[in-house]
N, C-alpha and C positions, 0 to 999 in steps of 0.2 A: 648042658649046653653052656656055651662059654658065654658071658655077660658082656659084650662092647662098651667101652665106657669113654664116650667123648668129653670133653673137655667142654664145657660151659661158658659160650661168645655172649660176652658183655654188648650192652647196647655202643659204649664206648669205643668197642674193637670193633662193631662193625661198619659204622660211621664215624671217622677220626674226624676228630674237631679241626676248624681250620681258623686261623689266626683272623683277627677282623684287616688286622695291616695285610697280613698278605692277602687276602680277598680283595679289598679294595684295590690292590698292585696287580691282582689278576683281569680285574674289570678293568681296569685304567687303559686310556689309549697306549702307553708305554709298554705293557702286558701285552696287549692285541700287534704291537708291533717284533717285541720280545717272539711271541710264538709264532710270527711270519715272515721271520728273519731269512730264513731260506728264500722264501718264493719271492721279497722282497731285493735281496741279492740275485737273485736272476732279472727278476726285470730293470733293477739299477741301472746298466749301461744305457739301455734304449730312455729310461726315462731322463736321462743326464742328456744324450743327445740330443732327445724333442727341448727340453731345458735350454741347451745352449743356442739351438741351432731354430728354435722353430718359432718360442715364448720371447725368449729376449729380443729379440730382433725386431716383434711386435711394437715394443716403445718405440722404434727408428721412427715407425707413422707419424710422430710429431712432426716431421719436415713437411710434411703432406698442408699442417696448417702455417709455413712460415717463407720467409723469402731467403731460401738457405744459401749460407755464403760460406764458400772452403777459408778454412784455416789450419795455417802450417802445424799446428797444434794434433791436430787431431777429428774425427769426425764428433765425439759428445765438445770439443771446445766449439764446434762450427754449431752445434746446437744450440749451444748456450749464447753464442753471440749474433745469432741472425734475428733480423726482426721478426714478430707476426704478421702473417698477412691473412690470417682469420678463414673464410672461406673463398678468396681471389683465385687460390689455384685453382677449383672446381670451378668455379666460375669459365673460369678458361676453357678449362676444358670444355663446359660444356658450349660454351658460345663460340668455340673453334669450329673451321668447314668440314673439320674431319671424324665430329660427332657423330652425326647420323649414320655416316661412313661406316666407324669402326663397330657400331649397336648391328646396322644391318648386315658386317660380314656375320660378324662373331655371334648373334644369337640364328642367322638365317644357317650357315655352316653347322653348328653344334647340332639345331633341330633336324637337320638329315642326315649327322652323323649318327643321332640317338635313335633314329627310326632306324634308316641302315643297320645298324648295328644290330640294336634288339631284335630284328627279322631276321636276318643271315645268322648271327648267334644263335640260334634256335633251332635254325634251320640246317643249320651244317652240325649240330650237337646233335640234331633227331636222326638226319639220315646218318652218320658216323655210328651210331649206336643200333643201327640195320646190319650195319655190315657183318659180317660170319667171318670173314676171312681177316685173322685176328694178325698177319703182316701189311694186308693192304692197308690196313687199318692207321698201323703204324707209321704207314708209308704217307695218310693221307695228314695222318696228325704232324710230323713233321716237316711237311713243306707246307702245312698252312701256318705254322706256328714258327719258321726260321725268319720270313719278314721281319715279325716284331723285333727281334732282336738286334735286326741291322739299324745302323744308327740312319739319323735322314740326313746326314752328310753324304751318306756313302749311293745311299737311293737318287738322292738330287742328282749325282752323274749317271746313273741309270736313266732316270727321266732324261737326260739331255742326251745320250745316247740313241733317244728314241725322238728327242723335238729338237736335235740341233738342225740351225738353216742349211746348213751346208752337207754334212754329209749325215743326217738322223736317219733312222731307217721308218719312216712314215713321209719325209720327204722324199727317198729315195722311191719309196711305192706311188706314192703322188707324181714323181717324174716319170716312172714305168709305164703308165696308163696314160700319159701324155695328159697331166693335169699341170697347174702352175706350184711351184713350191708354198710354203704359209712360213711368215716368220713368226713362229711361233713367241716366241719371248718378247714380243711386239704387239700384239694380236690379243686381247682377252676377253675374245670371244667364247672361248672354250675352255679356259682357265676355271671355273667354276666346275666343269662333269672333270678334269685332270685333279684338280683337289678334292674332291669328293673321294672317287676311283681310290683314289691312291691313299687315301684317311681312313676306308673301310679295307683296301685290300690288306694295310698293314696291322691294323689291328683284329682283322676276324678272327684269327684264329686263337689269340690271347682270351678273344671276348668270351669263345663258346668253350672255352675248356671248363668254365664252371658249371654250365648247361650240362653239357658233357656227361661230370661226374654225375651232377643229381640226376642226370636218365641214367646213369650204371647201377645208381644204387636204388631204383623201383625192384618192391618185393614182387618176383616172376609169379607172386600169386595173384595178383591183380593181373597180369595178362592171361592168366590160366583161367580165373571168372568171367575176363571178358570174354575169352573165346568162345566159352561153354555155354554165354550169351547169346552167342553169333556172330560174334564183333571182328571187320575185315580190320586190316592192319592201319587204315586213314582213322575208322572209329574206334582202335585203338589207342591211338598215337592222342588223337582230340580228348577222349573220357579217361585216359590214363596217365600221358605223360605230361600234357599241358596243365591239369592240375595241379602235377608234383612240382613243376618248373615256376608257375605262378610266385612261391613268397620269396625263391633268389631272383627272380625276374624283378618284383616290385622292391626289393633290396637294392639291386643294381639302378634299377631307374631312379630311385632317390638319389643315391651317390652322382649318379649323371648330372640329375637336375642344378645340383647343388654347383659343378662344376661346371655348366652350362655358358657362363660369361668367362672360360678360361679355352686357350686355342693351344693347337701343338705350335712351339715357336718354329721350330726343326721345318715344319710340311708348311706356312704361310712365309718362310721368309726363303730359307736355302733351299727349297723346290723351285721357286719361281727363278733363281738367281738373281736376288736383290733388282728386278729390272723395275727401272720407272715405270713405267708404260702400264703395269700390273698393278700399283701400288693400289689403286680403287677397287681392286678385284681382291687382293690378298691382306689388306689390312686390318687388324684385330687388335683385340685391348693389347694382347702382349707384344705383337709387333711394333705397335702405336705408344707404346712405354717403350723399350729400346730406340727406335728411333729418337724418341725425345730424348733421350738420355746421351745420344749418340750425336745428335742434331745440334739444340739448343744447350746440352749441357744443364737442361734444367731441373734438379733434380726431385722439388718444391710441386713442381705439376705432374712430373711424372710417378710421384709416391702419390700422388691426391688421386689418377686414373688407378693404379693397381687396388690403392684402399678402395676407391669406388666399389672396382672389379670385385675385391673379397667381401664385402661387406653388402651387395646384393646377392652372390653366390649362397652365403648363409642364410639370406631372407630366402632365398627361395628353395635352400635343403629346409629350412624348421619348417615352411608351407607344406613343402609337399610330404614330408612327415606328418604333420598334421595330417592332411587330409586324408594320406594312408591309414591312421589311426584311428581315423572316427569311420572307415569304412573296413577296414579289416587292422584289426590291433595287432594278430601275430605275425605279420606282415610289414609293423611299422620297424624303422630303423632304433629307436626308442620312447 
């Protein structure tokens, strides 16, 4: 029988020594950056954008504490040469008649869009996910989902298609039945269920697409347990799918919360068509900034409402993070 004769691995060859310089070059932050060159180049542009467009712009806030005065110079020379006026803008703000005003559109609005919304999102993602017939389907997914997309310029004559005084077609049904016209754009009575209506009918179908997916993607083995239970399709939907919906549910609602003090500018200003007569009905933090800016030209109080705006938004996303966390952690946002 023939003898095989391997060659004899040194401890040497089979752990190669490694330089202490280059080890140390392999640990080092520059090392870590070296070996994630790639995934670092891909996300480059987007973080160059948030960069320019999102961080920087941050330091503008300082107008928010000064009495800002344009110069021919530029907007950082108008910075440098305005006085401080400490906390005066807030001040204003808040001892202005249009406080309470703009708190009670913009947090009363937000909380029935966030309800609205989280209902009907759920609700049009459960029964869409019944359906069998895999065109209707399609059929229903895209006329609930073409709203979003249309701008609320183009809606806003829609609305008025439908509340103009003279020939809208809810006046004209109002003249049918021998009732008297409503000048609507004058009237805001009803301005409040028209904004509502119209902030859940364009956003539902964007809302539930995430609902949506996470009911496609339940293992049909849990339905196949629960049947073999007993389980009708309601005591399906409740022990099966609403569990699975539960942590992008409480995901979404953190983001909401967080966004809660910010309004669609689109649906509170060019829905109503800028009419007076509304202004008490439709005014919100960000309509309440552009006018100021538009109005008084003041740019000092209007940077000191939006700072307000962002800077309880994130007190009340890290809250309700919190509280997600200490009662369900894999649930929280982080």
């Amino acid at each position: 029988m023939a003898q095989v004769v391997t060659n004899p691995v040194t401890p040497q060859e089979e752990v190669p020594k490694i330089h202490p310089k280059a080890r140390k070059r392999h640990n080092s932050f520059l090392g870590h950056l070296w070996e994630n060159r790639v995934f670092l180049l891909l996300v480059a542009p987007g973080t160059i954008f948030l960069i320019l467009f999102f961080y920087i712009p941050v330091l503008a806030n300082v107008v928010a504490f000064q009495h800002y005065q344009y110069s021919d110079q530029g907007f950082i020379a108008g910075v440098l040469q305005s006085s401080w006026a400490g906390i005066d803008n807030f001040k204003f703000f808040f001892q202005s008649s249009d406080f309470w005003i703009v708190i009670r559109n913009t947090l009363g609005y937000n909380l029935t869009f966030l309800a609205l919304n989280f209902f009907f999102a759920i609700f049009f993602a459960v029964v869409m996910s019944q359906l069998r017939n895999r065109r209707l389907l399609k059929v229903y997914q895209t006329s609930m989902l073409f709203p979003y997309f249309l701008s609320w310029a183009i809606l806003a004559y829609f609305v008025f298609a439908f509340l103009s005084p003279d020939k809208g077609v809810l006046n004209s049904f109002i003249k049918s039945v021998g009732g008297k016209p409503v000048d609507w754009y004058n009237d805001p009575t009803w301005w409040p269920v028209i904004i509502i209506v119209m902030g859940v009918w364009k956003g539902i179908g964007y809302n539930s697409i995430l609902y949506f997916a996470t009911v496609m993607g339940i293992d049909p083995a849990y339905y196949d347990a629960a049947m073999i239970d007993g389980a009708n399709k309601w005591q399906q939907i409740r022990h099966v799918v609403l569990p699975h919906l539960l942590p992008i549910a409480t995901l979404m609602l953190i983001l909401n919360i967080g966004g809660i003090f910010r309004s669609d500018f689109g649906l509170f200003y060019l829905v109503p068509k800028i009419s007076p007569a509304l202004v008490n009905i439709t005014q919100t933090f960000d309509t309440y900034v552009y006018r100021a800016l538009t109005g008084t030209s003041d740019i000092g109080m209007a940077t000191a409402a939006g700072l307000l705006q962002s800077v309880v938004g994130t007190i009340l996303l890290l809250i309700a993070n919190w509280v997600v966390r200490r009662t369900e952690p894999d649930s929280a946002l982080f």
